[in-house]
C-alpha positions as CSV (number, residue, x, y, z in Angstrom):
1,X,0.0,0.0,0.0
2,X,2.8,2.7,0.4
3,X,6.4,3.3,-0.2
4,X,7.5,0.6,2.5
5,X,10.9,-0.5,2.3
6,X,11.0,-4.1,1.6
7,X,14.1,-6.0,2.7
8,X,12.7,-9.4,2.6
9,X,11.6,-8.9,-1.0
10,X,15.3,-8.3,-1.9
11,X,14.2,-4.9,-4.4
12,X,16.9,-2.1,-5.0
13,X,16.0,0.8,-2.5
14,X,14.8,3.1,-5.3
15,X,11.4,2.8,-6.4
16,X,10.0,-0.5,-7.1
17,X,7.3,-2.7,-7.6
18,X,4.9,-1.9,-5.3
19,X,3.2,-5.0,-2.5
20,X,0.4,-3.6,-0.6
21,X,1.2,-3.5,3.4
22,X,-0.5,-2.6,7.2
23,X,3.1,-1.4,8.6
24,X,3.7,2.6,8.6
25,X,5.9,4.4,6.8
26,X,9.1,5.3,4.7
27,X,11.1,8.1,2.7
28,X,10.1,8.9,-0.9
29,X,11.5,7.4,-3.8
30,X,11.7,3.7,-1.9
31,X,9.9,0.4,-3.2
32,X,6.6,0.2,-1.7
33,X,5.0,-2.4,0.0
34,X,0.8,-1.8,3.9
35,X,-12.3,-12.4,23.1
36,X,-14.2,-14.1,23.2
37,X,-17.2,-14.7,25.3
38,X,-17.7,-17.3,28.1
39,X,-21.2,-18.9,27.9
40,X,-22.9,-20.6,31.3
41,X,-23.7,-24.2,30.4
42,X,-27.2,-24.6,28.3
43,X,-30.6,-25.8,30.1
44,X,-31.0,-28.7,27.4
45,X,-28.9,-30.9,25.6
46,X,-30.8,-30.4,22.3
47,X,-30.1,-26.6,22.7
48,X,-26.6,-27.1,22.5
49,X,-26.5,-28.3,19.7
50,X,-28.3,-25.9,17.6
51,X,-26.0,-23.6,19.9
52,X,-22.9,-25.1,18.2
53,X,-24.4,-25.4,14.6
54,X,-24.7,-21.4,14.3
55,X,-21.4,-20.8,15.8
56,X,-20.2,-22.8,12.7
57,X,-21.8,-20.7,10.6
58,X,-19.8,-17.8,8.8
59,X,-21.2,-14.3,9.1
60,X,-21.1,-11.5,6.4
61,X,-22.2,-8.4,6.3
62,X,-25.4,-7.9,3.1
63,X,-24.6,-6.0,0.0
64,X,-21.4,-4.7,1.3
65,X,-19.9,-1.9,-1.4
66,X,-16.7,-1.0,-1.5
67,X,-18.2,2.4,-1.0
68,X,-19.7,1.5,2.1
69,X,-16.5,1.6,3.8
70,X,-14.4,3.9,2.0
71,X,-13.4,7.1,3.6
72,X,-14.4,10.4,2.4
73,X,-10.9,11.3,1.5
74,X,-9.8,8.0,0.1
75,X,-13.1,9.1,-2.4
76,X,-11.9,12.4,-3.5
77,X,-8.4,11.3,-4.4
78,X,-9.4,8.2,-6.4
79,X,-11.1,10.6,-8.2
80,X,-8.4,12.6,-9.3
81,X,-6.2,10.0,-9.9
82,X,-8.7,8.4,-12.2
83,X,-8.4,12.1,-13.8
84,X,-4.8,11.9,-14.8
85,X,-4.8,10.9,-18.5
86,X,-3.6,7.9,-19.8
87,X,-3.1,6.2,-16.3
88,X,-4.2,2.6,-17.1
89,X,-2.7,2.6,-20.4
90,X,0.7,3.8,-19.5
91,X,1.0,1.2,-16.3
92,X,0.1,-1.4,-18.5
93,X,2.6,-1.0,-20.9
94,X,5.6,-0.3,-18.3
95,X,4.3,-3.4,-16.3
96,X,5.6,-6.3,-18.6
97,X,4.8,-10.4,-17.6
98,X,9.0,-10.1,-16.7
99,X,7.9,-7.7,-13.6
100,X,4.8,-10.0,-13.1
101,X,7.0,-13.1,-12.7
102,X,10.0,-11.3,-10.8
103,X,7.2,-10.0,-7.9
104,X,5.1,-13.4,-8.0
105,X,8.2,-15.6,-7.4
106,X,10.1,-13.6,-5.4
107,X,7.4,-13.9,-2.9
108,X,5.9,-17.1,-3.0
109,X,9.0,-18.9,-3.7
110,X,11.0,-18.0,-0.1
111,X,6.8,-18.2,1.9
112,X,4.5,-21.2,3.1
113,X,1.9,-21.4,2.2
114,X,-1.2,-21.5,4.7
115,X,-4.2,-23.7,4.0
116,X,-6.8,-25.8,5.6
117,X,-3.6,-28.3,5.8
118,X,-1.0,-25.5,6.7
119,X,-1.1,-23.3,9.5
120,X,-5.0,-24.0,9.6
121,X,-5.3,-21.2,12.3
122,X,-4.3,-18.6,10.3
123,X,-6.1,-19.8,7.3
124,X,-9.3,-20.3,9.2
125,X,-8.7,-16.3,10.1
126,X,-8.4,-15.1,6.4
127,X,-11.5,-17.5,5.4
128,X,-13.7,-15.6,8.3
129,X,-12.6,-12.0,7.7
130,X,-13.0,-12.7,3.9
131,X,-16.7,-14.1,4.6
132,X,-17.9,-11.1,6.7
133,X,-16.5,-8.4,3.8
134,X,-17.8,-10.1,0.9
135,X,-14.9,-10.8,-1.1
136,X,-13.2,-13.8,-2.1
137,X,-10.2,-15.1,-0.1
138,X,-6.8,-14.5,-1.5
139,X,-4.3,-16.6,-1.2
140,X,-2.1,-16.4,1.7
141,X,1.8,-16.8,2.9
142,X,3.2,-16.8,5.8
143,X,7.2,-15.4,5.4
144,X,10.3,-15.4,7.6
145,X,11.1,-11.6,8.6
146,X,12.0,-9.6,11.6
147,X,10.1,-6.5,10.4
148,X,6.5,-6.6,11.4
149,X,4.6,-6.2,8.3
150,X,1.8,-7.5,5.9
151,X,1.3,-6.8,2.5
152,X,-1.0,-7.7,-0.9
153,X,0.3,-7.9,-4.1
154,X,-2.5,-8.1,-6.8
155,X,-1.2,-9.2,-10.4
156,X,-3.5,-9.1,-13.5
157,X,-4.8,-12.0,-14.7
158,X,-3.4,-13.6,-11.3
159,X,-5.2,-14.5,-7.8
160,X,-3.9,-11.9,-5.7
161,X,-1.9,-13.3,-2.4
162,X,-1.5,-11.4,1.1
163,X,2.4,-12.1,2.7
164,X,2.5,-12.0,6.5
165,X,6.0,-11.9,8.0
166,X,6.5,-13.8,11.4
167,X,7.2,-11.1,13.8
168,X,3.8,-10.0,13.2
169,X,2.5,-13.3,14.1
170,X,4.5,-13.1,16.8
171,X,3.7,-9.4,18.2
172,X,-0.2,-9.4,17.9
173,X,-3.1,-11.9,19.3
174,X,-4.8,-13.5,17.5
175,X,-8.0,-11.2,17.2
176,X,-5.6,-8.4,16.4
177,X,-4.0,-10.3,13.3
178,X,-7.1,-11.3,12.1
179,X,-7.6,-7.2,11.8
180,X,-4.6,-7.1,9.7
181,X,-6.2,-9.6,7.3
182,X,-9.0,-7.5,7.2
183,X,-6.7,-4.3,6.5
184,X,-5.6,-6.1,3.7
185,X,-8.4,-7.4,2.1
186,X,-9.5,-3.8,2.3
187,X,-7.0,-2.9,-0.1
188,X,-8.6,-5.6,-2.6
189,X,-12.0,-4.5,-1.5
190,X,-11.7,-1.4,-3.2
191,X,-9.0,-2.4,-6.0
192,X,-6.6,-0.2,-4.0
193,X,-3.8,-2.8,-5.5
194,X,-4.6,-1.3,-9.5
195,X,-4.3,2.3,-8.7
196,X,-1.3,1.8,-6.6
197,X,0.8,-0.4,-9.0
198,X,-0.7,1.8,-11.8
199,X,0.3,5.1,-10.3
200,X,3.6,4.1,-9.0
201,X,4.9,2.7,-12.3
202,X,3.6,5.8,-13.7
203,X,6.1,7.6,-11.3
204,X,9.0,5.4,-12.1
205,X,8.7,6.0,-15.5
206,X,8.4,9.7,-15.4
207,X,11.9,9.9,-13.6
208,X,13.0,8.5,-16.6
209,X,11.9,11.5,-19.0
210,X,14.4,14.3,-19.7
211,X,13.9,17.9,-18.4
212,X,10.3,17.7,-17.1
213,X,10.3,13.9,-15.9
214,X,11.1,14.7,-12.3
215,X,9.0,17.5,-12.0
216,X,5.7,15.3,-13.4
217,X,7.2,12.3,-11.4
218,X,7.1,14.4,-8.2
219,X,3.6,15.8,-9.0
220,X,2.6,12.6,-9.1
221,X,4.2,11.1,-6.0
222,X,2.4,13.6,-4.2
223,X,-0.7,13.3,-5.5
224,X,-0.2,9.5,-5.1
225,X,1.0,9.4,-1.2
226,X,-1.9,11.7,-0.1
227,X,-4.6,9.2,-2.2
228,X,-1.8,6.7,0.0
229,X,-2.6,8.2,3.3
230,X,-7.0,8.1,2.7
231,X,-6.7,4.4,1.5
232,X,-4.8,3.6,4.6
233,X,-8.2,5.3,6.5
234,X,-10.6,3.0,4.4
235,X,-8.6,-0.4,5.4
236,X,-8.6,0.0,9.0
237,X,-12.3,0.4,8.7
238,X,-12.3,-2.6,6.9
239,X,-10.1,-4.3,9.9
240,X,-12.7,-2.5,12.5
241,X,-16.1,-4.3,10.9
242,X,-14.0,-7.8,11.1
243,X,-12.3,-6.8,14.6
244,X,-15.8,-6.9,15.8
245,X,-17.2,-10.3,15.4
246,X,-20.2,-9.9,14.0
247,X,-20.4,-14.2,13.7
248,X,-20.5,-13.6,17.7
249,X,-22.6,-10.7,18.1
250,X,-25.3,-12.0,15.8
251,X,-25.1,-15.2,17.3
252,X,-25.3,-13.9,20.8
253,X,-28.4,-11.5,20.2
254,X,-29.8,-15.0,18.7
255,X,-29.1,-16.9,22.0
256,X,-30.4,-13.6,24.3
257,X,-33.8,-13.9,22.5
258,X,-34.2,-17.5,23.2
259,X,-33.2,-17.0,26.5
260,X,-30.5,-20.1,26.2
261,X,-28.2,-18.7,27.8
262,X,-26.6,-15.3,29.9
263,X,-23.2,-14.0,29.8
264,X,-20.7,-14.1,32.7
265,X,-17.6,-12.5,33.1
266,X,-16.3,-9.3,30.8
267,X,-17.7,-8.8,27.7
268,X,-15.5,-9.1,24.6
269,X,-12.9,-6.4,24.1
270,X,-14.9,-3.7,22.2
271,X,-13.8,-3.7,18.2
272,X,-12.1,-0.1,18.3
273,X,-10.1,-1.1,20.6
274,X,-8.4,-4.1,18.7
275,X,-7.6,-2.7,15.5
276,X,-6.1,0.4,18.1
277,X,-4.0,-1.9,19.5
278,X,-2.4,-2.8,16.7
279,X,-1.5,0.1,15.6
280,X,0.1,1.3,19.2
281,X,2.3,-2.5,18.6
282,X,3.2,-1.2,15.4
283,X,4.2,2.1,16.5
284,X,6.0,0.8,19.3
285,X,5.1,-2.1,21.0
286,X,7.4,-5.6,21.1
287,X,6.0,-9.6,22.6
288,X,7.7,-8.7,26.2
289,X,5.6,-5.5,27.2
290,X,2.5,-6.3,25.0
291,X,0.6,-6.8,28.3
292,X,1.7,-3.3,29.4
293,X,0.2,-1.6,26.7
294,X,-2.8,1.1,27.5
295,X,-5.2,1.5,24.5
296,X,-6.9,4.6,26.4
297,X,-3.3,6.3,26.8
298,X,-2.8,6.2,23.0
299,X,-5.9,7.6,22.3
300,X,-5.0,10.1,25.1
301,X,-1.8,11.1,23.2
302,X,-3.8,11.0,19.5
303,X,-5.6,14.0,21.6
304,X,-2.2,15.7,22.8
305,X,-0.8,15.7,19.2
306,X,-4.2,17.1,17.3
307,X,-4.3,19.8,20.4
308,X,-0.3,20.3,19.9
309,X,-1.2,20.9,15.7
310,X,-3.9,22.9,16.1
311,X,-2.0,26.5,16.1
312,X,-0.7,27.8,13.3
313,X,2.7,26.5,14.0
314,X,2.0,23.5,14.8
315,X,-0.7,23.3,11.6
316,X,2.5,23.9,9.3
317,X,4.6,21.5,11.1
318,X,2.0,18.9,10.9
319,X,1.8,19.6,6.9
320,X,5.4,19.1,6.8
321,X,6.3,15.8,8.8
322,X,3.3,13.9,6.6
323,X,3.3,16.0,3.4
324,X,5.8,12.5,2.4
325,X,4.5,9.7,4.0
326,X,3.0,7.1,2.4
327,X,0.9,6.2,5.8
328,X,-1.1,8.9,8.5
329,X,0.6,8.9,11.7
330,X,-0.3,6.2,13.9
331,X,-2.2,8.6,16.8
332,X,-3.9,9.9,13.6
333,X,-5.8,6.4,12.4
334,X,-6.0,6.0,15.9
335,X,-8.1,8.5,16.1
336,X,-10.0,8.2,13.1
337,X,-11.2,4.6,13.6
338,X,-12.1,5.4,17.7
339,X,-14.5,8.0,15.6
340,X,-15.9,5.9,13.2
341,X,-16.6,2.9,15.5
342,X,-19.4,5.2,16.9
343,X,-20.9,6.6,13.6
344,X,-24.2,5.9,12.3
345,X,-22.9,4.7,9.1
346,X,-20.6,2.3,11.4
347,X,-23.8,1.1,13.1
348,X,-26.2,0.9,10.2
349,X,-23.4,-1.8,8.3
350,X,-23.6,-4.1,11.7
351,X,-27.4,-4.2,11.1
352,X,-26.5,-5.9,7.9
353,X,-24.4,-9.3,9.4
354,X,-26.2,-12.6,8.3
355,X,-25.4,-15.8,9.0
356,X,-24.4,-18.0,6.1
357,X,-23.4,-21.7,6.3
């Protein structure tokens, strides 16, 4: 999804062909890359198992558009990149079947990869998050890295494939990875992957051009890390609707209204929160002090830096430190997805979970 530097992919540091990835970011001009509830024991025997028969069930959430998730932002800049002439035709053309192959086995070649056979876990994971969004599973790989990160590469004519490195795995729970997923398929969701590749190789090429290439290949890097920055906003709304179990909720408002069964203990650990969370591990988190971490503090400093921005000084400053990033700052989608969890437009697509065998 954004000018990531990608060491495991074994790319020269200048600009590249571009995965998709969760992880934050890096400088211009590099290759780009991104509870459960405990139930008291059930008055009959027979209601068990009906119990256990919808919990196998899949949910997924009716009719869900790509529009239904995407952020404002992340619509106006699609927009105008869809305005720039000659986009799709020129990507084509610099994207040959060479690249295609190069980026394909380059990344499945040195991954496992997970199946019903293979890591079920995680493949179970993918198969749930891609159920509730509506979209076909891609496949998925599991590679050996010690940078947390996940990324989709989506090739034409190909099935596209999301890469998860091993430190992630290792870093987040697994409700928070599953979030990741979601991220990603996000980015398929709303065919983030064509623009990107598209718009980037568009880029590359331009520095190629005498006299006026840098100046159109900067124009464009601009235009294409802020449409960067709003697509990174749509995903993690993707990751919230998965983060929140709606297979559970829907399930448990089932069991509430034939009175099967009643809830002990904490409820489940409130959707916002987990796709938060991982964020705050990717901005600074590590396995030993996980446990340590404080959601509510982030969101505490998200609201020290937007009160810190909000003078004139600190407005321009703002401008300046993300003016080149290919992701928002951390406290920034922080922020963003605590809002949107309590929207009415959040609200009205958890009205919309079925059930689906």
């Amino acid at each position: 999804m954004a000018a990531i530097p990608l060491p495991s992919l074994n790319f020269s540091d200048k600009l590249s062909w571009p995965p998709i990835s969760f992880i934050f970011n890096a400088p211009i001009k590099k290759a780009i890359s991104f509870g459960g509830v405990k139930l008291k024991q059930p008055l009959l025997k027979s209601k068990t198992f009906t119990c256990r028969a919808a919990a196998a069930s899949s949910a997924a959430i009716r009719d869900l558009d790509a529009d239904d998730i995407r952020h404002p932002l992340d619509k106006q800049n699609t927009l105008i990149l869809r305005a720039i002439p000659g986009l799709n035709e020129i990507g084509k053309a610099l994207l040959g079947t060479v690249a295609e192959q190069v980026m394909l086995l380059e990344n499945i070649g040195t991954s496992v990869l997970v199946s019903e056979n293979q890591l079920p876990e995680l493949h179970q994971l993918m198969v749930e998050a891609a159920s509730i969004l509506n979209i076909e599973a891609p496949d998925l790989y599991l590679r050996q890295s010690p940078v947390p990160n996940a990324y989709t590469l989506a090739i034409s004519g190909k099935k596209p494939f999301v890469v998860v490195h091993t430190s992630l795995v290792e870093l987040l729970s697994r409700k928070e990875l599953q979030a990741v997923l979601a991220h990603e398929l996000g980015h398929l969701k709303c065919d983030h992957g064509v623009w990107l590749t598209f718009a980037n190789i568009l880029t590359l090429g331009a520095y190629s051009v005498p006299g006026l290439g840098n100046l159109i290949a900067q124009r464009l890097e601009e235009q294409l890390f802020r449409w960067l920055r709003a697509a990174e906003l749509t995903c993690d709304r993707a990751a919230l609707l998965v983060a929140g179990d709606p297979k559970v909720d829907n399930l448990l408002h089932m069991l509430f209204e034939y009175n099967y069964y009643s809830l002990i203990n904490d409820p489940a650990i409130p959707p916002q929160e987990v796709v938060i969370s991982v964020l705050m591990k990717l901005a600074g988190g590590c396995p030993s002090m996980a446990d340590q971490l404080s959601v509510d503090a982030f969101l505490e400093q998200a609201r020290s830096y937007e009160k810190a921005a909000s003078s004139p000084v600190g407005w321009y400053i703002r401008n300046a430190q993300t003016r080149q990033l290919s992701h928002p700052l951390p406290v920034l989608r922080a922020r963003e997805i605590d809002e949107w969890s309590r929207s009415r437009e959040y609200q009205s697509l958890l009205k919309r979970v079925k059930l689906v065998n």
